[in-house]
C-alpha positions as CSV (number, residue, x, y, z in Angstrom):
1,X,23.6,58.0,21.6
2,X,24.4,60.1,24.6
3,X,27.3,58.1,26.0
4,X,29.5,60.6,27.5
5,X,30.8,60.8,31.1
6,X,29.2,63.4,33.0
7,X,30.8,62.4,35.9
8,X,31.7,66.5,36.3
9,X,28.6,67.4,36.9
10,X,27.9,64.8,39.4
11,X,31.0,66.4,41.2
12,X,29.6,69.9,40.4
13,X,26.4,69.5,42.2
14,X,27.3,68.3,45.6
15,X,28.1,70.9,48.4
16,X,30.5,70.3,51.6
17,X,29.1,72.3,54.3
18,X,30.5,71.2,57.9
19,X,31.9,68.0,56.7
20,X,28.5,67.3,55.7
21,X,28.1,66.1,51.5
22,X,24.9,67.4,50.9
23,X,23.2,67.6,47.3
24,X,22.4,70.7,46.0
25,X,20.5,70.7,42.4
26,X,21.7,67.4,42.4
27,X,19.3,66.6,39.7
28,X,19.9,63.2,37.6
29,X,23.4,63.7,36.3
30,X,23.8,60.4,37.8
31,X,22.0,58.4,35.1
32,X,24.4,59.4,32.2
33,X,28.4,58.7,32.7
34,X,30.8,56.8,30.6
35,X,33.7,58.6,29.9
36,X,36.4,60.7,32.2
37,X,36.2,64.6,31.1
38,X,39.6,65.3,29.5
39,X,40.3,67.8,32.1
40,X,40.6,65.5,35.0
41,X,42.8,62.9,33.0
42,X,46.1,61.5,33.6
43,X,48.9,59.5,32.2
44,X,48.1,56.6,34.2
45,X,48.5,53.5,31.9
46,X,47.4,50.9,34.4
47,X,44.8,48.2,32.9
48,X,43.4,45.6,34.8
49,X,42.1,42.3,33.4
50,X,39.8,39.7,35.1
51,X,39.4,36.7,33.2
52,X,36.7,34.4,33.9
53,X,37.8,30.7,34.2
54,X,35.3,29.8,31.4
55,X,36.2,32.7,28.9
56,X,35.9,31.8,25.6
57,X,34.5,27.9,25.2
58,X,31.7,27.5,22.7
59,X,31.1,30.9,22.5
60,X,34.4,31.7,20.6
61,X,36.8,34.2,22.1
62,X,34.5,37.2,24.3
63,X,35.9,40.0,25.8
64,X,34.8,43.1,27.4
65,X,36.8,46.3,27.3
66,X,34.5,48.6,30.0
67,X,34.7,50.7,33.4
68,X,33.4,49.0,36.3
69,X,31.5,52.4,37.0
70,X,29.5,52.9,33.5
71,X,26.0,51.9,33.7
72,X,26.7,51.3,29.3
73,X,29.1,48.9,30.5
74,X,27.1,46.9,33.2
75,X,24.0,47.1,30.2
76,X,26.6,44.6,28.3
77,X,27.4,42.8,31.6
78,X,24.2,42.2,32.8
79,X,23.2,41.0,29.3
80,X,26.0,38.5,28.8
81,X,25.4,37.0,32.3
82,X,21.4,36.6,31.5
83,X,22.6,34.4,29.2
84,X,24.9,32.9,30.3
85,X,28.0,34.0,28.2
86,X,31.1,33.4,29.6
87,X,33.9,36.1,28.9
88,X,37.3,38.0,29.9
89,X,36.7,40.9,30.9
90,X,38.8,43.9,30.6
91,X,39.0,47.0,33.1
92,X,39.7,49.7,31.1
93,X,41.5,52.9,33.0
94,X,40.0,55.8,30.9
95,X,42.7,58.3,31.8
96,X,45.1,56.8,29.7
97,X,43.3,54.6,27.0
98,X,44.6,51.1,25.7
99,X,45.6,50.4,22.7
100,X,43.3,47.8,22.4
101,X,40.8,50.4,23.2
102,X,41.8,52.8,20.6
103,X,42.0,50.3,18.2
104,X,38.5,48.7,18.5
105,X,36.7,52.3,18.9
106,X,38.2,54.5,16.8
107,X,35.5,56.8,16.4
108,X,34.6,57.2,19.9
109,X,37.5,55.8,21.6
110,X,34.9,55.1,24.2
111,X,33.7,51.8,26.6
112,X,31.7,49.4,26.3
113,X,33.5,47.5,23.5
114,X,32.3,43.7,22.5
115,X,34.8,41.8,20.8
116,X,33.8,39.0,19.6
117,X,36.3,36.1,17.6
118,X,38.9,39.4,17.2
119,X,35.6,42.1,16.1
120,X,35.1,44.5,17.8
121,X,31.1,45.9,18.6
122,X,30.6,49.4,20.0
123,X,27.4,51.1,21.5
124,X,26.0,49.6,24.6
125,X,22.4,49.6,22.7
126,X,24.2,48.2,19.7
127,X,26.0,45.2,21.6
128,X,23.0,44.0,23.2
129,X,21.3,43.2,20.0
130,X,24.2,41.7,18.8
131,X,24.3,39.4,21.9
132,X,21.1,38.3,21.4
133,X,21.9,37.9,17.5
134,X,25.2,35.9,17.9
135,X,24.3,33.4,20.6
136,X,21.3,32.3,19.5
137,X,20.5,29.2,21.7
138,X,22.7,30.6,24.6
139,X,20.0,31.7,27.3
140,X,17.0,33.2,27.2
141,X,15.9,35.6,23.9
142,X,16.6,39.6,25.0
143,X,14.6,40.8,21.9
144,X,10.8,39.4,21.3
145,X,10.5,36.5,18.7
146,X,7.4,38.8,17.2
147,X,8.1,41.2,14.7
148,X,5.7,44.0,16.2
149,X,7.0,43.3,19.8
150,X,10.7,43.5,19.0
151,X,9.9,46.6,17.0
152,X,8.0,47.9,20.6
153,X,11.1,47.1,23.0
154,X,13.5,48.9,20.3
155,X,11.2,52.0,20.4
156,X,11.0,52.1,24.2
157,X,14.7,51.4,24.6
158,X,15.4,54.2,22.2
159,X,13.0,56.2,24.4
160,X,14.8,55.9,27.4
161,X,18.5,56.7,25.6
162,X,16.6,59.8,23.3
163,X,14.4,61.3,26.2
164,X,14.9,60.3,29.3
165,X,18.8,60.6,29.9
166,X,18.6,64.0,27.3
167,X,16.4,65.4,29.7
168,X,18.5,63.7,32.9
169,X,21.6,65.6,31.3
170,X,19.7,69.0,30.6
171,X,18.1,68.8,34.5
172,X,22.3,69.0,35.8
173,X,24.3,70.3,32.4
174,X,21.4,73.7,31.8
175,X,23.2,77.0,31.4
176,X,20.9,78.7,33.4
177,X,17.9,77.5,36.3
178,X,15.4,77.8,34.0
179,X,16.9,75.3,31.6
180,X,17.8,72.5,34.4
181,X,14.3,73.0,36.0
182,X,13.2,72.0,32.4
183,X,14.8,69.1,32.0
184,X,14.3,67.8,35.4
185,X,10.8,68.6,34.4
186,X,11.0,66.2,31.2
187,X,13.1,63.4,33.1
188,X,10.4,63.2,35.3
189,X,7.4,63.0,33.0
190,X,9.7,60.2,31.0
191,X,9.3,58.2,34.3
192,X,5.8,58.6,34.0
193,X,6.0,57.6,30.9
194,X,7.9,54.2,31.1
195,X,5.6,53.6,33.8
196,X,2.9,53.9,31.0
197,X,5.2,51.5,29.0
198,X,5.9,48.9,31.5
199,X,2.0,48.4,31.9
200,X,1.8,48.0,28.4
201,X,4.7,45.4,27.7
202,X,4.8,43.6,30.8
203,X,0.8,43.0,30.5
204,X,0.7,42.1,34.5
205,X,4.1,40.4,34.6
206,X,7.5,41.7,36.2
207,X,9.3,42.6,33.4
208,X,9.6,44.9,30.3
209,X,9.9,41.5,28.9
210,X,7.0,39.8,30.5
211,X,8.1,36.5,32.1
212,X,12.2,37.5,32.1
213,X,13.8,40.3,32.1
214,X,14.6,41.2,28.2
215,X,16.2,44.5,26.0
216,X,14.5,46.9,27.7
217,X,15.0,45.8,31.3
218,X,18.8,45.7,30.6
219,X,18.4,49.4,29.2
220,X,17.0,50.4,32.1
221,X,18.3,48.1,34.3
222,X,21.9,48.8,33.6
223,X,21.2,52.6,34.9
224,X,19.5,51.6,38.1
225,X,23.1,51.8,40.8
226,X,23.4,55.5,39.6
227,X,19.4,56.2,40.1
228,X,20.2,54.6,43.6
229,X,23.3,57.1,44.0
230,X,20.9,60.1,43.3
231,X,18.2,58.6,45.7
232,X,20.5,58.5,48.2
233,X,22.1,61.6,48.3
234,X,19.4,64.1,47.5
235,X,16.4,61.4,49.9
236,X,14.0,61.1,47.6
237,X,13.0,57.9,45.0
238,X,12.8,58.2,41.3
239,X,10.5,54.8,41.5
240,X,8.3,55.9,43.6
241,X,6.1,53.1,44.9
242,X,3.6,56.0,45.7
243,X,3.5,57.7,41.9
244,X,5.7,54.8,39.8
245,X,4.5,51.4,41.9
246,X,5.1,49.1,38.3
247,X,8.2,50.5,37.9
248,X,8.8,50.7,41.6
249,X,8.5,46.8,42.1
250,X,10.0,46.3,38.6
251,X,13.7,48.2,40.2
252,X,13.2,45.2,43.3
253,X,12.5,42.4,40.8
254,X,15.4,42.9,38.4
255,X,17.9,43.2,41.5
256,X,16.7,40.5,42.9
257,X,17.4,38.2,39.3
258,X,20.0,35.3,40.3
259,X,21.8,36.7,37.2
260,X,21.6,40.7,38.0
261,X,22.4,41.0,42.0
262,X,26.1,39.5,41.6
263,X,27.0,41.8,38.3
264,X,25.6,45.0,40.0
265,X,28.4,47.3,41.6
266,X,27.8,48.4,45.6
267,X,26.0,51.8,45.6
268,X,28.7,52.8,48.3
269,X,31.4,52.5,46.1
270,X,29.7,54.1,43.3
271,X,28.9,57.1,46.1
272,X,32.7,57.0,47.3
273,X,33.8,57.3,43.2
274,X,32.0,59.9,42.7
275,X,32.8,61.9,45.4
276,X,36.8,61.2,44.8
277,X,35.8,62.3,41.1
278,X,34.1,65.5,42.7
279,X,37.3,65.9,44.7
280,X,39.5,65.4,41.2
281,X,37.6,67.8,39.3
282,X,37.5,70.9,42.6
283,X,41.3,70.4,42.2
284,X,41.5,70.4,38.5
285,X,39.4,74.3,38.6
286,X,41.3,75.9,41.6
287,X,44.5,75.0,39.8
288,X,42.8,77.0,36.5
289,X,42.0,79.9,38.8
């Protein structure tokens, strides 16, 4: 899974010229961050916790360890709030790691983290099947009941981890032009693609999922603030109602879902982040220099 902060390169790519922030091979860094790069991180051991009034409850103890940035994190959020799970969440600073953190992600030390009755599940792809597996009568299905159609939805939601945010992270992390005019090349044609793919699984409905919004939409869906970011910094749309109009109207239909809008962090203060992280990371260089 590519579930690493490239926050850096977000920072990389943008240019102050006259007081102006202007986006320069801005590319689609924006779709893939998770985790601080060690460079920029401190000693900070602040953790925040917001706990939901109805955490816990028939669904056993739930709790989220995440980063109110990730878009791996908001997959898990959006999910959970589709159907309907109540849980404490847990705002994890990642420049000085919890514990708690640590403990329940040894291998990758990274957020999301699902913990479930005291178990910990890691991998934002992995957690939403297990959501969808462990409260079974909680809200609507995120997986197809059909054996071929939930076999579908796991191959396009692998698509959009294996191609299209490997590509989004070539377009901005290429050692040379050539290579980031490559990937930006493949990032787009994966659009094209899903738009393909939405024809075919949404057979004339809104969603991925048909009827609701299922796996897929929350794949995609959970990366759609930072797609926004991009958009608005370098003017142009990734969902282009004039090339993309399924996927286009699909972007308008899941924000607009009673159980998506309130879960989904402003674009400003994903813009203003990443511009303090651009900041952070200009400091962290001169004082190498």
């Amino acid at each position: 899974m590519l579930e690493n902060w490239h926050g850096i390169e977000l920072k990389k790519e943008f240019q102050i010229q006259d007081g102006k922030e202007m986006a320069s091979n801005f590319n689609s860094a924006v779709w893939v961050c998770l985790d601080f790069p060690a460079e920029i991180r401190g000693n900070n051991t602040r953790t925040e916790r917001n706990t939901p009034a109805m955490a816990g409850g028939v669904n056993g103890e739930v709790k989220l360890l995440g980063m109110w940035a990730s878009p791996f994190v908001l997959r898990v959020r959006l999910a959970l709030s589709l159907k309907g799970v109540s849980y404490e969440y847990v705002e994890e600073d990642l420049k000085s790691k919890s514990e708690l953190l640590l403990k329940s992600n040894p291998v990758h030390t990274k957020v999301p983290v699902l913990i479930h009755n005291g178990k910990p599940v890691c991998e934002s792809s992995v957690i939403l099947q297990y959501i969808d597996e462990a409260f079974v009568g909680i809200g609507p299905s995120l997986l197809p009941t059909d054996p071929h159609d939930r076999a579908v939805a796991r191959f396009w939601a692998s698509y959009i981890e294996d191609k299209l945010l490997k590509a989004s992270s070539q377009a901005s992390n290429g050692k040379t032009e050539e290579e980031k005019a490559e990937g930006a090349k493949q990032a787009a044609a994966a659009v094209e693609t899903l738009e393909g793919a939405l024809k075919e699984c949404s057979k004339g409905k809104p969603f991925f999922g048909g009827d609701s919004a299922g796996y897929v939409d929350l794949m995609l869906g959970g990366l759609l603030p930072w797609v926004h970011v991009g958009d608005a910094v370098k003017g142009v749309k990734t969902f282009d109602p004039a090339t993309t109009p399924l996927l286009a109207a699909w972007a308008d239909s899941f924000g607009a879902l009673d159980t998506v809008e309130p879960v989904m962090p402003e674009v400003g203060k994903l813009v203003e982040f990443a511009m303090a992280m651009m900041s952070q990371a200009a400091a962290a260089a001169a004082a190498t220099n």
